[in-house]
Structures are given as C-alpha cells and as structure tokens.
N, C-alpha and C positions, 0 to 999 in steps of 0.2 A: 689239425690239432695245433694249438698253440702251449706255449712259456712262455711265461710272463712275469714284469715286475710290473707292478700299479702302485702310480703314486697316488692316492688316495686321501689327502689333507682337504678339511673343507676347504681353507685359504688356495684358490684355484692360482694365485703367483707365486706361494711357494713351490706347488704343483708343476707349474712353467717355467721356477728358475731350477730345482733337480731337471727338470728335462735337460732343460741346455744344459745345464753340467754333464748328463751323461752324453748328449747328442756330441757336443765338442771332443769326448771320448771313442765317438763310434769306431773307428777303425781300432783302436787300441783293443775295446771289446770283442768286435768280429774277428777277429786273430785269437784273442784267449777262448772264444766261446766255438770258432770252426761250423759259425752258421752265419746267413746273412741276418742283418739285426735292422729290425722295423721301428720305428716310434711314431707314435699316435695318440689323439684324444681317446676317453675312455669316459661318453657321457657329456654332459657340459663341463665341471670341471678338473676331471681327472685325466691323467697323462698315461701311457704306455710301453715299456718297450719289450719289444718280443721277438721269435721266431718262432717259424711256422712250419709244418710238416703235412703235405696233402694226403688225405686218406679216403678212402671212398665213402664208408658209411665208418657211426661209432662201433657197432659190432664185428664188422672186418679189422680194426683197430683195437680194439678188446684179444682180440683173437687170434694176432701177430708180434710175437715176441720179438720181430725187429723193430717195432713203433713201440712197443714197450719199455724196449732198451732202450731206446731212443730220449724218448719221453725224462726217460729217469738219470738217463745221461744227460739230459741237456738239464734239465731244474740241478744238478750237481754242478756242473759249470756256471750255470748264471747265478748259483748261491757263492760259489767261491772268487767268478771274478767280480760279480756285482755289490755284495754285503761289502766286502773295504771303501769301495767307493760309493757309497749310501752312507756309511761312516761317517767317511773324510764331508761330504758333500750338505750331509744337514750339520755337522757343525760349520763349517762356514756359510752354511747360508743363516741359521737360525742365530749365531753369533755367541 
C-alpha cells in the first residue's frame, strides 16, 4: 500500500524541477513524515514521491485497522509536511 504525492503537470520539467525540490529535501521530509520516502517516475511524464506499506492481499488490508491507521496517518503527515512545501516550491519555480 502506498501515499503518495504526484506531480502531474503536462509540462514533464516543471514535473522534474518540484522533484528535485522535494528530493533536495528528503531527509528533512523522512524526519517529519517517520517513514522512509521513495521518489519515482509515475508513467512518462509524471514524478512521485511516496511511502510504502507491505500487506499481503487488499482484503487483509481492508480488514486491519493497523493499515488503516496507518494509511490515514500517513496521508495526514504528507498533507501537512508536504502542502507548505508544494506552496513554497511552485511559486518559485513558476515565478
């Protein structure tokens, strides 16, 4: 099971310059978020950054309230460290 942000702009470099903004960030992120943090293409031109959670099937995971918690603990963490810095990051790239 994953969270995730996707960067999703057609424009596949402003796609690759938010990466490296958040990439340059990673340890500052895997500190506030207390999971290890992936980043990745997502298709040809979209970007990713995530954390992941192994579970055996979706219905064991439907049906475990610690993946659950988890799940909704972690999208609360990556909204709150991630949105200021998505902020901060397309106004300086977009200018």
């Amino acid at each position: 099971m994953e969270v995730a942000l996707h960067f999703e702009s057609a424009d596949e470099k402003e796609n690759e310059k938010l990466m490296d903004y958040f990439v340059a960030r990673k340890e500052e992120i895997k500190q506030k978020i207390g999971e290890e943090i992936f980043f990745g293409r997502l298709g040809k031109k979209w970007r990713s950054i995530y954390t992941r959670k192994e579970v055996k099937t979706l219905d064991d995971a439907l049906d475990s309230e610690e993946v659950k918690r988890w799940a909704v603990d972690t999208m609360v963490k990556f909204y709150d460290t991630l949105k200021p810095l998505l902020d901060k990051a397309v106004r300086e790239i977009r200018g």
